[in-house]
PDB file of N, H, CA, C and O in Angstrom:
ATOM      1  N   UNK A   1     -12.607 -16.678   8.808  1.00  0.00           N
ATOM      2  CA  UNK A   1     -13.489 -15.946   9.678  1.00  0.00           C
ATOM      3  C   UNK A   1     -14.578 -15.306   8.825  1.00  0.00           C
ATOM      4  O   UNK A   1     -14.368 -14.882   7.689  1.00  0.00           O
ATOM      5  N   UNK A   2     -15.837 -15.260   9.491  1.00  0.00           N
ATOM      6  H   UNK A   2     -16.007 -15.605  10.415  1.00  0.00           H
ATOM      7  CA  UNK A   2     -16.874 -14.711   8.486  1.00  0.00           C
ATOM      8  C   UNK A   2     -17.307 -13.416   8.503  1.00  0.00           C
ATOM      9  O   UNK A   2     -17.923 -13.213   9.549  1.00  0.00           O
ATOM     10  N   UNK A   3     -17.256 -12.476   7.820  1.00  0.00           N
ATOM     11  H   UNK A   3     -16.756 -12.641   6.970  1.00  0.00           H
ATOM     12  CA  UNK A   3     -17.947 -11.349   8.981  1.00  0.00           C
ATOM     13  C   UNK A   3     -19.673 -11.145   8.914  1.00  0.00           C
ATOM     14  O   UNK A   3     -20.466 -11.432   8.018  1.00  0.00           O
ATOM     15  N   UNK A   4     -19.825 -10.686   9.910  1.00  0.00           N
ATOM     16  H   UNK A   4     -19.181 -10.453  10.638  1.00  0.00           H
ATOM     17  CA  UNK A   4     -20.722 -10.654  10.519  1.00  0.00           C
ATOM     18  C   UNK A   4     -21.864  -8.990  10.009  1.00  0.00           C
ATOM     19  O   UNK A   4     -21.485  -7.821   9.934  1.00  0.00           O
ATOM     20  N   UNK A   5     -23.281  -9.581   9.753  1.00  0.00           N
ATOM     21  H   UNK A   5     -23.589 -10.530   9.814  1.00  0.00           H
ATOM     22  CA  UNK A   5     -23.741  -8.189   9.643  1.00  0.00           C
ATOM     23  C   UNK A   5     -23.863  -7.575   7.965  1.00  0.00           C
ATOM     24  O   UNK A   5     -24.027  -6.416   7.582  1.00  0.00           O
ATOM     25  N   UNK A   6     -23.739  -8.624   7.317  1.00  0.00           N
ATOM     26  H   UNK A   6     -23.607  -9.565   7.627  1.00  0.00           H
ATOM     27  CA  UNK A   6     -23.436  -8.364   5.756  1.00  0.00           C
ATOM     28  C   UNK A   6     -22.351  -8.529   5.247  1.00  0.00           C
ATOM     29  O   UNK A   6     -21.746  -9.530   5.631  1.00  0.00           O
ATOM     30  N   UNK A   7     -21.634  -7.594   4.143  1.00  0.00           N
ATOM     31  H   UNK A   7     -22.125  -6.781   3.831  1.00  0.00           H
ATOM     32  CA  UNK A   7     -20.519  -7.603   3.221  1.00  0.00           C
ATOM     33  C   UNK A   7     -19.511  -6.952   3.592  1.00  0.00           C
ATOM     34  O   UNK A   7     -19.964  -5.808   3.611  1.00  0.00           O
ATOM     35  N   UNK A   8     -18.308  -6.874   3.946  1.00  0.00           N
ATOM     36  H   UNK A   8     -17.940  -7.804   3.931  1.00  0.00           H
ATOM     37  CA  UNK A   8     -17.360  -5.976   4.078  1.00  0.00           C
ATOM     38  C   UNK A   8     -16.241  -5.859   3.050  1.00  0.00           C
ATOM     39  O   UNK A   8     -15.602  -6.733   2.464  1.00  0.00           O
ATOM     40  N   UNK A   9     -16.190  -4.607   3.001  1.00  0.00           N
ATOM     41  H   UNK A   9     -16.709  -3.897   3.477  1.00  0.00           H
ATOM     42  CA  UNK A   9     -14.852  -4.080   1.586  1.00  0.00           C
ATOM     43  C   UNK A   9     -14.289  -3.435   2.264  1.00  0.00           C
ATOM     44  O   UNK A   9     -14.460  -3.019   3.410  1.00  0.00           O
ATOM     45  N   UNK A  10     -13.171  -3.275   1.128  1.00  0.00           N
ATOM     46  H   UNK A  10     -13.032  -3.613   0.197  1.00  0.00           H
ATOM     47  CA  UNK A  10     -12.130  -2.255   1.350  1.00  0.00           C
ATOM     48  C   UNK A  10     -12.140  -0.980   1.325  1.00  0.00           C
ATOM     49  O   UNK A  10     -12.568  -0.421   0.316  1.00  0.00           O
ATOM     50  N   UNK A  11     -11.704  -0.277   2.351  1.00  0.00           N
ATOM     51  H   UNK A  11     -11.356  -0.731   3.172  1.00  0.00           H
ATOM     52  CA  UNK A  11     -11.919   1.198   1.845  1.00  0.00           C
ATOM     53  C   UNK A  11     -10.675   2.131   2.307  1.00  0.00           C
ATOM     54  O   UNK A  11     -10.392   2.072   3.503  1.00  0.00           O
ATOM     55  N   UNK A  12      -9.597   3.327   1.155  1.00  0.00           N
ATOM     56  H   UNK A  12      -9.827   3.376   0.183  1.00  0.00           H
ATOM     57  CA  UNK A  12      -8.514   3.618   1.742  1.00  0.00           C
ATOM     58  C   UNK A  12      -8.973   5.283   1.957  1.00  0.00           C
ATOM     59  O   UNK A  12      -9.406   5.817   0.936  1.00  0.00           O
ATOM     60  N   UNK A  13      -8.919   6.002   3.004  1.00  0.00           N
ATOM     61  H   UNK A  13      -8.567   5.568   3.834  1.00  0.00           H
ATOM     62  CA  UNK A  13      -8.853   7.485   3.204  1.00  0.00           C
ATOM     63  C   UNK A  13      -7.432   7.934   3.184  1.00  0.00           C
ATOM     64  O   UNK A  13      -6.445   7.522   3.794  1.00  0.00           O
ATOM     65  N   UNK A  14      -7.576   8.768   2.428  1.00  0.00           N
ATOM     66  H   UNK A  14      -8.377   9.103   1.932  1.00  0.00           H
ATOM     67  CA  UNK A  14      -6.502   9.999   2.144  1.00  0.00           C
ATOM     68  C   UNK A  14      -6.942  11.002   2.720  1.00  0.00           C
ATOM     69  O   UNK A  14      -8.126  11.150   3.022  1.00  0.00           O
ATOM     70  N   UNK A  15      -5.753  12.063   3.009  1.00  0.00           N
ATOM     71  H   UNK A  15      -4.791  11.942   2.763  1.00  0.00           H
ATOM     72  CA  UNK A  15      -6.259  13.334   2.983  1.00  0.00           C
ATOM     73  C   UNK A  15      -5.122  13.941   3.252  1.00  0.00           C
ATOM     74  O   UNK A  15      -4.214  13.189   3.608  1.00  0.00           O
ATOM     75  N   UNK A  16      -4.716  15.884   3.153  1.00  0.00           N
ATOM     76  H   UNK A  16      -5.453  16.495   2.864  1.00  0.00           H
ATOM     77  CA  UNK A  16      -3.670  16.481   3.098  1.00  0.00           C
ATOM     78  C   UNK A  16      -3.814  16.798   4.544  1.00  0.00           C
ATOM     79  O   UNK A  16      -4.927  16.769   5.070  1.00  0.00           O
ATOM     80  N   UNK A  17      -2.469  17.175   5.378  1.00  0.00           N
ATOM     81  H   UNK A  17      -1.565  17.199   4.951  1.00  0.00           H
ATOM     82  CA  UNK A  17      -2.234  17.615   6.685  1.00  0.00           C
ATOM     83  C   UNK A  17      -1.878  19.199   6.154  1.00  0.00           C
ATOM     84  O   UNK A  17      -1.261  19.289   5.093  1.00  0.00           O
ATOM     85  N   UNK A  18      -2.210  20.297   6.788  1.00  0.00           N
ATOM     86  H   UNK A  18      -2.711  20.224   7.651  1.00  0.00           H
ATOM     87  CA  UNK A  18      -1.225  21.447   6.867  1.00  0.00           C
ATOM     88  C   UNK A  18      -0.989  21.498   8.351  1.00  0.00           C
ATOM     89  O   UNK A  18      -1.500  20.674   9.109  1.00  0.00           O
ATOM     90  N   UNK A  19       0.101  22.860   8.920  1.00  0.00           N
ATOM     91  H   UNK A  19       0.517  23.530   8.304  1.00  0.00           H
ATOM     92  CA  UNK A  19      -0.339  23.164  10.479  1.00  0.00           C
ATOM     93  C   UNK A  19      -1.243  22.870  10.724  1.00  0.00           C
ATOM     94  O   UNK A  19      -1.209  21.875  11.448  1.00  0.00           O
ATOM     95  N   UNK A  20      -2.667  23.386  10.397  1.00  0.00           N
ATOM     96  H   UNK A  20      -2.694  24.194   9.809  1.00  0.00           H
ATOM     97  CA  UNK A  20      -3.502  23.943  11.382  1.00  0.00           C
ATOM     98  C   UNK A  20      -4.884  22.999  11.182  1.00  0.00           C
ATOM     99  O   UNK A  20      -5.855  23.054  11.937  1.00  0.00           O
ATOM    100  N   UNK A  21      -4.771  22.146  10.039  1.00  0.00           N
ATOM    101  H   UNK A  21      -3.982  22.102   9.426  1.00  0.00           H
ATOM    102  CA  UNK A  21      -6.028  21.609   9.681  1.00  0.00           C
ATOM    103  C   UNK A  21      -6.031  20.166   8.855  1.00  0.00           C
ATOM    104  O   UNK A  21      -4.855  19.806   8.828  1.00  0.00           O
ATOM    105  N   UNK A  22      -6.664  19.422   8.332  1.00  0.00           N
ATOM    106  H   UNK A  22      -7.620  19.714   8.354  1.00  0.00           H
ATOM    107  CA  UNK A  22      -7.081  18.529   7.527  1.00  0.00           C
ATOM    108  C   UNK A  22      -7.547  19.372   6.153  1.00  0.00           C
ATOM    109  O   UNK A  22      -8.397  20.259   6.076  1.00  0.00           O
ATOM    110  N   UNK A  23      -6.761  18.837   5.158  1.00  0.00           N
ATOM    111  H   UNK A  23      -6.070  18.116   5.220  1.00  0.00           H
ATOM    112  CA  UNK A  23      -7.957  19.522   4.043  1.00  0.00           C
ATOM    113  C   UNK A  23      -7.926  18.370   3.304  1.00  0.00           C
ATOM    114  O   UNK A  23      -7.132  17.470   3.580  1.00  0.00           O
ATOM    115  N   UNK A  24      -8.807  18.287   2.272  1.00  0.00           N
ATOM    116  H   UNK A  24      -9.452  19.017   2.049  1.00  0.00           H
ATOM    117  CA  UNK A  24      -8.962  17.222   1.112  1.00  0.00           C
ATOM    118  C   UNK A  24      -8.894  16.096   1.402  1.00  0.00           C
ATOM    119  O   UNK A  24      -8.090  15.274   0.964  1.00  0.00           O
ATOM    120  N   UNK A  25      -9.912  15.900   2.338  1.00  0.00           N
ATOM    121  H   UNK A  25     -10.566  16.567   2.694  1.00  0.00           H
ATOM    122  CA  UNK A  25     -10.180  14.218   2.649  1.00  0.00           C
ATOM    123  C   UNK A  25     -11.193  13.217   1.697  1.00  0.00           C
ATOM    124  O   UNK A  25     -12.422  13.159   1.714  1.00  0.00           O
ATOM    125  N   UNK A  26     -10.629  12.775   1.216  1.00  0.00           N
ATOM    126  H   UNK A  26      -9.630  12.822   1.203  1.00  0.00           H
ATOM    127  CA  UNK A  26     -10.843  11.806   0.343  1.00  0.00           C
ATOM    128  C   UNK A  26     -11.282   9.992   0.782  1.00  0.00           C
ATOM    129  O   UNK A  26     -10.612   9.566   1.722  1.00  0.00           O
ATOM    130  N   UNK A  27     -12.133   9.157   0.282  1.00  0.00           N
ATOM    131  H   UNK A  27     -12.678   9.503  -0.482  1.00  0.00           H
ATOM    132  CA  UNK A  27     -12.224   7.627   1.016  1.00  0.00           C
ATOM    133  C   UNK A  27     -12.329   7.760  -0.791  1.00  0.00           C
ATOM    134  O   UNK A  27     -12.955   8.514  -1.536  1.00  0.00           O
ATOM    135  N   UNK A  28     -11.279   6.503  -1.042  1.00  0.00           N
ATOM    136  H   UNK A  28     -10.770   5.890  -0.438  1.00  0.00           H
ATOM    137  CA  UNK A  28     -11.694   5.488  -1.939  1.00  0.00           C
ATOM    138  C   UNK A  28     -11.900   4.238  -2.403  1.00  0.00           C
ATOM    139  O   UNK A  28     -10.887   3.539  -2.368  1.00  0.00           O
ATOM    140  N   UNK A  29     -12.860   3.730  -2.820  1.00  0.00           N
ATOM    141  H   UNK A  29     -13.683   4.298  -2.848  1.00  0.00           H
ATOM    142  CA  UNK A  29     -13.432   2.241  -2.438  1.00  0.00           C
ATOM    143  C   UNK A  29     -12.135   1.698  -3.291  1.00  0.00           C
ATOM    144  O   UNK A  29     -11.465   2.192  -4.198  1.00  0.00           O
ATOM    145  N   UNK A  30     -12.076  -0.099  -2.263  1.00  0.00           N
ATOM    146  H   UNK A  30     -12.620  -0.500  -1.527  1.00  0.00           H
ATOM    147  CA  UNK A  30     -11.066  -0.541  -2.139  1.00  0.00           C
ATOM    148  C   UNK A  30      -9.484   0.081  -1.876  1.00  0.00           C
ATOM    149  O   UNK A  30      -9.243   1.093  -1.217  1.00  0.00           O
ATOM    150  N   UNK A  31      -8.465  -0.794  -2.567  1.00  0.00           N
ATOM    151  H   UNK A  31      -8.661  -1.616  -3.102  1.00  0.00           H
ATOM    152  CA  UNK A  31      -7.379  -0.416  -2.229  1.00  0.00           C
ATOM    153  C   UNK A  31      -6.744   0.678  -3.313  1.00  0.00           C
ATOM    154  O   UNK A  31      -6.805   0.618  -4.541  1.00  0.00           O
ATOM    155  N   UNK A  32      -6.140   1.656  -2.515  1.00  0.00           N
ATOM    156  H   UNK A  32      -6.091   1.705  -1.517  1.00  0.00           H
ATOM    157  CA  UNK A  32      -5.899   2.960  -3.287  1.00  0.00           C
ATOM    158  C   UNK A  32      -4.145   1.741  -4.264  1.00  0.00           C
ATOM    159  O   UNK A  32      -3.367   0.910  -3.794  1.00  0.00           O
ATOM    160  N   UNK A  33      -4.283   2.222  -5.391  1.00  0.00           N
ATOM    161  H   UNK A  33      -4.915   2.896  -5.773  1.00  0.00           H
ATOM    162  CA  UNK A  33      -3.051   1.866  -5.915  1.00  0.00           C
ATOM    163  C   UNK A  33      -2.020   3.152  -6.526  1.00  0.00           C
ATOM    164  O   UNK A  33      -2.628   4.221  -6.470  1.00  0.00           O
ATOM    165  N   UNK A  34      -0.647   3.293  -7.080  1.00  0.00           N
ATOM    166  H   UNK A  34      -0.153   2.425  -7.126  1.00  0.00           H
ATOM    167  CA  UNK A  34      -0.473   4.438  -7.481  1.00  0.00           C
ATOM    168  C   UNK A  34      -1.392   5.300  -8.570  1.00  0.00           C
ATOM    169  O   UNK A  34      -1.730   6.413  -8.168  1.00  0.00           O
ATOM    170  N   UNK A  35      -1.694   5.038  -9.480  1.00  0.00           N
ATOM    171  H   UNK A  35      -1.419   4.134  -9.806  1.00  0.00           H
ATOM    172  CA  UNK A  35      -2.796   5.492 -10.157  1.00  0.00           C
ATOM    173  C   UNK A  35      -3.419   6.579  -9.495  1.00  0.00           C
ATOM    174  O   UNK A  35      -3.126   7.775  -9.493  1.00  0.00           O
ATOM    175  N   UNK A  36      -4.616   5.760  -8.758  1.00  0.00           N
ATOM    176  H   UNK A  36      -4.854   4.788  -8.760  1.00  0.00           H
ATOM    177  CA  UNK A  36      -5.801   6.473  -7.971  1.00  0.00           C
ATOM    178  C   UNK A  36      -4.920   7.774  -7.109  1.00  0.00           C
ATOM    179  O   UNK A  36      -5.171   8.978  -7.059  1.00  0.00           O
ATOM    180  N   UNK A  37      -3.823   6.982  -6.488  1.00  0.00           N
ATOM    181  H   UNK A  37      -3.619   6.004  -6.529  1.00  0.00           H
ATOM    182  CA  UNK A  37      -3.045   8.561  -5.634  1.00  0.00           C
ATOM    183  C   UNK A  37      -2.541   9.290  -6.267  1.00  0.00           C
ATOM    184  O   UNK A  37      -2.486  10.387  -5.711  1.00  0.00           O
ATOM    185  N   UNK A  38      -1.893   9.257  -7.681  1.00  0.00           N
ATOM    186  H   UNK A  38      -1.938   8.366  -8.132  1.00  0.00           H
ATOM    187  CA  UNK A  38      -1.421  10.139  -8.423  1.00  0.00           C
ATOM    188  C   UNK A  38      -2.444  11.116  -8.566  1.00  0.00           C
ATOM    189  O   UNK A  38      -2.329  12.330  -8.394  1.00  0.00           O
ATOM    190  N   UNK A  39      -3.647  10.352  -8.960  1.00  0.00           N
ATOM    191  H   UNK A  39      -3.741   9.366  -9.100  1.00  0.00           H
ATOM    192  CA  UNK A  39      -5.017  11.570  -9.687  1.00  0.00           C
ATOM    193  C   UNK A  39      -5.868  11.983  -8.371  1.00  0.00           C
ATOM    194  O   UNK A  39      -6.745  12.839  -8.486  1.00  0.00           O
ATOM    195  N   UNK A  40      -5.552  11.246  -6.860  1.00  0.00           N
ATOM    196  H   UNK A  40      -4.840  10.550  -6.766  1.00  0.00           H
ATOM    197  CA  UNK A  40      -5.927  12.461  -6.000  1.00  0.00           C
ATOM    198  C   UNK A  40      -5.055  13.818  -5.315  1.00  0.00           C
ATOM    199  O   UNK A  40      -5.405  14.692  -4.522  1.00  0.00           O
ATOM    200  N   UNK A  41      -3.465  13.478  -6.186  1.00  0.00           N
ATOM    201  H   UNK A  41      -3.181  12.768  -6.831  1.00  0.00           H
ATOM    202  CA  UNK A  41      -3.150  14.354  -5.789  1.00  0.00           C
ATOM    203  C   UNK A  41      -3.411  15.537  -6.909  1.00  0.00           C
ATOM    204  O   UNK A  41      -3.731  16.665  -6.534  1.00  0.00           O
ATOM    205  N   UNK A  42      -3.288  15.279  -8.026  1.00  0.00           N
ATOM    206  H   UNK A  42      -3.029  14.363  -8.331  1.00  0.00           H
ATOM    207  CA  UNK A  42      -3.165  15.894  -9.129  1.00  0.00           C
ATOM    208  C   UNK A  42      -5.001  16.916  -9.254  1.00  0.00           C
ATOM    209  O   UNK A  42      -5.119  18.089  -9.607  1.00  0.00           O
ATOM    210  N   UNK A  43      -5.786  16.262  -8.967  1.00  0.00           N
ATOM    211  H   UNK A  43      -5.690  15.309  -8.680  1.00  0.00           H
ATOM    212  CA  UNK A  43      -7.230  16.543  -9.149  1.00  0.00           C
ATOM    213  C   UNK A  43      -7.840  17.459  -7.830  1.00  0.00           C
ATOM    214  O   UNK A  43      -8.633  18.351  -8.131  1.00  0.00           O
ATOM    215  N   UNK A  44      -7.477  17.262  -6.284  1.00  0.00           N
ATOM    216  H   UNK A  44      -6.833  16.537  -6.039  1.00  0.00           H
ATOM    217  CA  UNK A  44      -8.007  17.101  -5.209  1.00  0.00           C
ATOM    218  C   UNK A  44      -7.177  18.253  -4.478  1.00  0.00           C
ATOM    219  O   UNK A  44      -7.347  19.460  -4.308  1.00  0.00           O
ATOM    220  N   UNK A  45      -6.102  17.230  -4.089  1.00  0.00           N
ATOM    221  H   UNK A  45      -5.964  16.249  -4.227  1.00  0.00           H
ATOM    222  CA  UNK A  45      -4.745  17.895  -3.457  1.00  0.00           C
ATOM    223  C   UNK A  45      -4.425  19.374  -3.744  1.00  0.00           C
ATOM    224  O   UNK A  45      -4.627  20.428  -3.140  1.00  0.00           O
ATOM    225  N   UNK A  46      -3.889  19.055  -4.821  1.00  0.00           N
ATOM    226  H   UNK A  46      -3.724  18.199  -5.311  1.00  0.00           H
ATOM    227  CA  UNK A  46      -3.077  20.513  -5.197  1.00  0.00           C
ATOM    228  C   UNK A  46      -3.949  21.449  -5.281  1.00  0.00           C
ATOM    229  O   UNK A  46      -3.703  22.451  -4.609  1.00  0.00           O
ATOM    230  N   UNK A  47      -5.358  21.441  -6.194  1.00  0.00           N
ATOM    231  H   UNK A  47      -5.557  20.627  -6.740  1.00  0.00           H
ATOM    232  CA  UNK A  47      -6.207  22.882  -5.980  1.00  0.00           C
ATOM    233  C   UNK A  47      -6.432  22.983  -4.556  1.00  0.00           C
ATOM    234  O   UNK A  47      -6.082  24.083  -4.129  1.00  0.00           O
ATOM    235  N   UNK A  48      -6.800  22.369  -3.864  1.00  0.00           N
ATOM    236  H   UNK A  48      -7.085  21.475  -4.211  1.00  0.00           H
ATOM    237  CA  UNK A  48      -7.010  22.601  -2.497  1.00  0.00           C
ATOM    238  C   UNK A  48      -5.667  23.544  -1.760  1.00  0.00           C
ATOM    239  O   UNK A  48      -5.841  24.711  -1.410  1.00  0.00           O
ATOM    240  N   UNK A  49      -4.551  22.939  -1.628  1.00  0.00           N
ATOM    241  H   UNK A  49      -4.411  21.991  -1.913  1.00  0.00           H
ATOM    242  CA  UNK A  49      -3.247  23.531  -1.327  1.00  0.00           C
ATOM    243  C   UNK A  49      -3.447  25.147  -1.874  1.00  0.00           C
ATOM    244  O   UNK A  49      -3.749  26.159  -1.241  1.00  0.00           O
ATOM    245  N   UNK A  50      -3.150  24.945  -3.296  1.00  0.00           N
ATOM    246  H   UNK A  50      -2.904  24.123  -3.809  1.00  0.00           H
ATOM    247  CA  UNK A  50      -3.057  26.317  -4.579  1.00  0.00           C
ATOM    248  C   UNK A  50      -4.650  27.557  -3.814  1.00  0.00           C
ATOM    249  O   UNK A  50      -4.505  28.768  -3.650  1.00  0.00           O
ATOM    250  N   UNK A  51      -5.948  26.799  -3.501  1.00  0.00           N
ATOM    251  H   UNK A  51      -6.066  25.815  -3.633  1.00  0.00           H
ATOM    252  CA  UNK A  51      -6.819  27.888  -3.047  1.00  0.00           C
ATOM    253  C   UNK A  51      -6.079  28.222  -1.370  1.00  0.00           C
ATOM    254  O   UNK A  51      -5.756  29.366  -1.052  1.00  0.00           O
ATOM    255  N   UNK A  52      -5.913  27.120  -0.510  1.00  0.00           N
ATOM    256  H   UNK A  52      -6.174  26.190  -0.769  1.00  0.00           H
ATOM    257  CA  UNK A  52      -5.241  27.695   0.642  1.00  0.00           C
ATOM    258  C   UNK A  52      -3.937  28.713   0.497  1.00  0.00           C
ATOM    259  O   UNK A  52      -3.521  29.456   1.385  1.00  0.00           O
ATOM    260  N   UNK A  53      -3.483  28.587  -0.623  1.00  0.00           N
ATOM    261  H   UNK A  53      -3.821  27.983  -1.345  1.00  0.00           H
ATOM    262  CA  UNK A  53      -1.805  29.662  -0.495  1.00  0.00           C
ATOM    263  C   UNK A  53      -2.649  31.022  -0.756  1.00  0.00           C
ATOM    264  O   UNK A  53      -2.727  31.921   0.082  1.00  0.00           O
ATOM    265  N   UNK A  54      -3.356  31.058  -2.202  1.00  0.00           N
ATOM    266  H   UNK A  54      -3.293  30.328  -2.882  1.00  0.00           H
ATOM    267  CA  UNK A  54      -4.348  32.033  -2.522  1.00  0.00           C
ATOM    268  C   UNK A  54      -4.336  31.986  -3.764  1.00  0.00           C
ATOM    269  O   UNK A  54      -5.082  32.882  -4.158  1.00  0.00           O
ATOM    270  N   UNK A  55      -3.736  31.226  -4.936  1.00  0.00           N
ATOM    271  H   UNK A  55      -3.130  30.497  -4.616  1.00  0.00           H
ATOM    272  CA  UNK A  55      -3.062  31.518  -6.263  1.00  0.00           C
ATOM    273  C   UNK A  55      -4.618  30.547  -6.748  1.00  0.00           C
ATOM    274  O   UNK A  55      -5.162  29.473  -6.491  1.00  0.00           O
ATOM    275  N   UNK A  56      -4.870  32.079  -7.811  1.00  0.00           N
ATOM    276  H   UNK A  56      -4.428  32.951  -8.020  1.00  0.00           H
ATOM    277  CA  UNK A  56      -5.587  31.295  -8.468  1.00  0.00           C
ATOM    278  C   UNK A  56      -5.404  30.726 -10.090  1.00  0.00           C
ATOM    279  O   UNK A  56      -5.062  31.390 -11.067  1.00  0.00           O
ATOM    280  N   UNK A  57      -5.728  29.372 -10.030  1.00  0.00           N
ATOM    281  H   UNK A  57      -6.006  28.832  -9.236  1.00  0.00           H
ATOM    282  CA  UNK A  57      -5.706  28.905 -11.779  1.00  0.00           C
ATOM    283  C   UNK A  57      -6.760  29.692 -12.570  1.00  0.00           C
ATOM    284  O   UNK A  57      -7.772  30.381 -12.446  1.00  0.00           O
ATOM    285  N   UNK A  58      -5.694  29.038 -13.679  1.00  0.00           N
ATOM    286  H   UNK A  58      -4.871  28.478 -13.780  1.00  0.00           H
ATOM    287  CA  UNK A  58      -6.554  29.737 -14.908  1.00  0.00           C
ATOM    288  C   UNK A  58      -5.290  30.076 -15.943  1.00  0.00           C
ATOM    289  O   UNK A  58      -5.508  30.623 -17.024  1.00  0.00           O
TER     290      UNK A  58
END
């Protein structure tokens, strides 16, 4: 099948759930492998979480 309209890729969105919201939504081109999810959780994720609790790094 061809597609239609140009080029089409891959693209995977992440992002964290809490109760009340979406935080740290993330798209990364092509397919996310463990790697890439390790370092969006490690990079993205967790400060996001760590500023929502209130704790700050450093």
């Amino acid at each position: 099948m061809d597609a239609h309209f140009g080029s089409w890729g891959t693209q995977t969105f992440i992002a964290g759930l809490t109760s009340d919201a979406m935080i740290a939504p993330r798209v990364i081109k092509g397919a996310a492998d463990g790697d890439a999810f390790a370092a969006y959780i490690r990079n993205v994720l967790l400060p996001e979480l760590f500023k929502a609790a209130g704790y700050v790094s450093g």
